[in-house]
N, C-alpha and C positions, 0 to 999 in steps of 0.2 A: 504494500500500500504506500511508503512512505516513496519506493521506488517510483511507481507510477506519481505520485505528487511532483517531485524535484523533475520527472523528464515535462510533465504538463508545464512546469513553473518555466525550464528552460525552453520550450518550446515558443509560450509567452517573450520571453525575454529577446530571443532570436528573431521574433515576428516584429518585434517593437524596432529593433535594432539594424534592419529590413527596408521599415519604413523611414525612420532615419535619413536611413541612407541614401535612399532612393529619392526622399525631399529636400536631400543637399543640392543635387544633380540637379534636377528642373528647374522650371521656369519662375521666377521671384512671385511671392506671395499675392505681392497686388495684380500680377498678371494675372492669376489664377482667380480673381474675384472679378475683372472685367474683362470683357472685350476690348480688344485692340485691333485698331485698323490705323496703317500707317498709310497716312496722304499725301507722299512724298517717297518716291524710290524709283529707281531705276534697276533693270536690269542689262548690264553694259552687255558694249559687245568691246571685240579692240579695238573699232574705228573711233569707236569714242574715246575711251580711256586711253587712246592713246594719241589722239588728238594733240598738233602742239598748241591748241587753246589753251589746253589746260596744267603745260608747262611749271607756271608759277605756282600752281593749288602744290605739285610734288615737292616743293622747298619744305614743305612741313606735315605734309602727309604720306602715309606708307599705303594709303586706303586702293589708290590707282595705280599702283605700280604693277599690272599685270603682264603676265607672259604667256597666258593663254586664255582662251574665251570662259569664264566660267561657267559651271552648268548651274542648271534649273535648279538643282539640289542644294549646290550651294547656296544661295536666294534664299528658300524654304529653311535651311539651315540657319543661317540666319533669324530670321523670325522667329523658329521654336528655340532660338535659346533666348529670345526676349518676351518669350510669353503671347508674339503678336497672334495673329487670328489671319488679318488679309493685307495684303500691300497694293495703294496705285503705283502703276509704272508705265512710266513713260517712254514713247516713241522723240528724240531728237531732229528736229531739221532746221537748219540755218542754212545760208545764201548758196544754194547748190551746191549743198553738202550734206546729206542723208548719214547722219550718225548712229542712228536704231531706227528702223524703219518701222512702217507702221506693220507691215507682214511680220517682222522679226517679232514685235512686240506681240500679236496675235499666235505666234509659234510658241515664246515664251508662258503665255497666259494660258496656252492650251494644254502645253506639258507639267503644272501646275496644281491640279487636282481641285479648282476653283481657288487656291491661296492666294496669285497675283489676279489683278485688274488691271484690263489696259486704260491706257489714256493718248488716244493720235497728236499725229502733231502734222504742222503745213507749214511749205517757204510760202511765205507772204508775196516776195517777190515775180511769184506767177501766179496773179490773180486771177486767172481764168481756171485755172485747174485746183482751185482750193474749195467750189461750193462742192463738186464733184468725189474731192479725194475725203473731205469731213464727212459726205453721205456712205462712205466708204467705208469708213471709220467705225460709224455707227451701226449700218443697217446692215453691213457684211461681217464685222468683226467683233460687234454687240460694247466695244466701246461706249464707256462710261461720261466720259469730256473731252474736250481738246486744249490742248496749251503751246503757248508758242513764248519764246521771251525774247523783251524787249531787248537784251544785252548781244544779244545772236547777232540782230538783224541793225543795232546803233540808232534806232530811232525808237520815241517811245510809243505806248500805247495807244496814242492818239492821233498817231501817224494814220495818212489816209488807206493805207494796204492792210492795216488789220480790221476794219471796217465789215469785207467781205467775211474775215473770219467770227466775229459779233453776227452778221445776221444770219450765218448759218447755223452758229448754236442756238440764234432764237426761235429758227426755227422749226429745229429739231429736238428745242425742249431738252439743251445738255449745258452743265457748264462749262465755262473757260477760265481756265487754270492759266496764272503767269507768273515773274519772280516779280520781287519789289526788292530793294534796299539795295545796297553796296555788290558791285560784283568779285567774284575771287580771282576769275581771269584777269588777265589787264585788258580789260574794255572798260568802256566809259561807264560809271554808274549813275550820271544823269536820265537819264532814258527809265530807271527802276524807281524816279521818286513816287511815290505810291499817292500822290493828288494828281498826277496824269489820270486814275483811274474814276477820279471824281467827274468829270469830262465823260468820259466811259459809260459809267452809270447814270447819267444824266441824257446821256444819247442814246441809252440805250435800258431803260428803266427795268423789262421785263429779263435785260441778261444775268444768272447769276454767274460771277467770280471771287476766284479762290485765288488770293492772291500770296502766294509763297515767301519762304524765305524771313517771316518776320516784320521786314521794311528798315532793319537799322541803316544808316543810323537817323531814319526818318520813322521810328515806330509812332510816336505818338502823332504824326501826319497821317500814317496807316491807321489807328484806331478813330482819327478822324472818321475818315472815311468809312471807313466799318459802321461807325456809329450813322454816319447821314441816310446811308444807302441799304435799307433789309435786304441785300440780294450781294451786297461784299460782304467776304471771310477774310481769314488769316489762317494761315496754316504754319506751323513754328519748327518747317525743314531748314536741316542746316545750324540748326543751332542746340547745342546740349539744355538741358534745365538749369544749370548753372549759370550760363549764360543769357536767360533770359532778362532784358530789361524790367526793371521795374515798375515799367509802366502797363507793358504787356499782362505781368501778372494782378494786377488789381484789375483792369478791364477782365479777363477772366474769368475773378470771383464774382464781379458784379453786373453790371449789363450787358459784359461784352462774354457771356457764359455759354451764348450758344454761337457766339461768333468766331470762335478760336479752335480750330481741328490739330491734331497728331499728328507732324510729319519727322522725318529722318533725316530723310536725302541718303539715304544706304544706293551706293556703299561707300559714300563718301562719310557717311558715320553712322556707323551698324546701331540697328535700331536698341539695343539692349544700353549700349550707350548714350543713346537719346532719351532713355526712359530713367536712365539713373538719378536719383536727388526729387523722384516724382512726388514723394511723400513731403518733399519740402516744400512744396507749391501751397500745401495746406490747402486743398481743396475738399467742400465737403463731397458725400457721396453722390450726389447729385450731378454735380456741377464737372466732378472727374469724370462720372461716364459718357457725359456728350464731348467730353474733352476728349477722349480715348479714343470713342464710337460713336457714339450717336449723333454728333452733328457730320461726320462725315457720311454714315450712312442717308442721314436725311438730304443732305445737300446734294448726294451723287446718286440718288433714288437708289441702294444698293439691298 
């Protein structure tokens, strides 16, 4: 009898010890309480990362130093070890220059198992072929939005060539995703001040935009705008939680609660590092899960 007690008690103890273990490994504790959808990622290819645009971003990052195309897996990998759930990812095009195309991005999202969403992208500068290749986007490859940045193409959003691209999300009922704030290439970051967008939303009332990147170091010009316009967001890729301005985080907790989405910019900074310091934002339980998910679910109808 006493034999059977001590092997049940160790059997306990081993079960305990088990489990342990097993929730060192995973995914951090908050993950495991919400959804996460990251609104901001890429899935490179090497035309991109290895782009001399983005020369300057390697002086301090090891993030794009690739030597071979990575797969779908690692992406996904990614994400589960940050707890995430879905990634947008983005197709790249600048001035006759196809950097992720929008098929590659549909190849990537399809091998996936629904984890990535696409998001197309258009050169501005062949405005004949942009209402055509967004209906493409959409209605062939079930694409979620289209994003184009101002930084690409050196003129801003209110440039007469993104016009086309505004009336065909409106009227396909998808948003348009852009950067705002300071660029990391050496281009110009005039073009990213985020009251270009005020113009935008003004000519175009019924468009929603997700405007990336934060807006430093014009954020509190970006929550301007957020606040005028119910159809601007912010998304906070590109930057860690440490780094968020302080201004950004009190719009968060209080009107600006369903205005503000999850992004990364993976893999320029893998999202598990995006989400670190999360608990510091002090957000309640409310307020974290549109932060997380739910206003990206609701804004990209997902």
């Amino acid at each position: 009898m006493q034999i059977q007690t001590i092997l049940r008690a160790c059997r306990i103890n081993s079960n305990i010890l088990f489990q342990r273990n097993t929730s060192s490994n995973s995914i951090p504790p908050q993950s495991k309480q919400s959804t996460i959808i990251d609104a901001w990622g890429q899935h490179v290819t090497l035309r991109h990362v290895q782009d001399p645009i983005f020369d300057s971003l390697r002086r301090w990052t090891k993030s794009l130093n690739y030597r071979e195309a990575p797969s779908v897996a690692s992406t996904i990998a990614a994400l589960d070890e940050a707890g995430v759930d879905r990634m947008l990812i983005s197709a790249w095009y600048a001035p006759n220059n196809i950097m992720i195309s929008n098929e590659e991005v549909f190849n990537f999202v399809s091998q996936s198992n629904e984890r990535l969403i696409g998001i197309g992208s258009v050169d501005i500068t062949r405005p004949h072929l942009v209402m055509r290749e967004i209906r493409r986007c959409i209605e062939k490859y079930g694409f979620k939005a289209i994003r184009v940045l101002p930084w690409l193409f050196q003129v801003p959003p209110t440039d007469r060539r993104f016009y086309p691209v505004y009336t065909a999300c409106c009227e396909l009922n998808i948003p348009f995703c852009t950067q705002i704030g300071h660029t990391g290439p050496l281009m110009p970051s005039e073009v990213g001040r985020p009251i270009y967008l005020d113009q935008v939303a003004l000519d175009f009332p019924e468009l929603t935009i997700v405007a990336g990147h934060i807006g430093y170091p014009w954020t509190e010009e970006a929550i301007a705008v957020a606040t005028k316009h119910p159809n601007v967001y912010i998304d906070t890729s590109a930057y860690t939680i440490r780094r968020y301005p302080r201004a950004l985080i009190e719009f968060m907790r209080d009107n600006g609660r369903k205005k503000v989405l999850f992004g990364s910019n993976y893999p320029m900074i893998n999202p598990v590092k995006a989400l670190d310091g999360l608990d510091t934002l002090d957000l309640d339980e409310s307020t974290r899960a549109l932060f997380l998910s739910q206003n990206t679910a609701r804004v990209f109808r997902l």
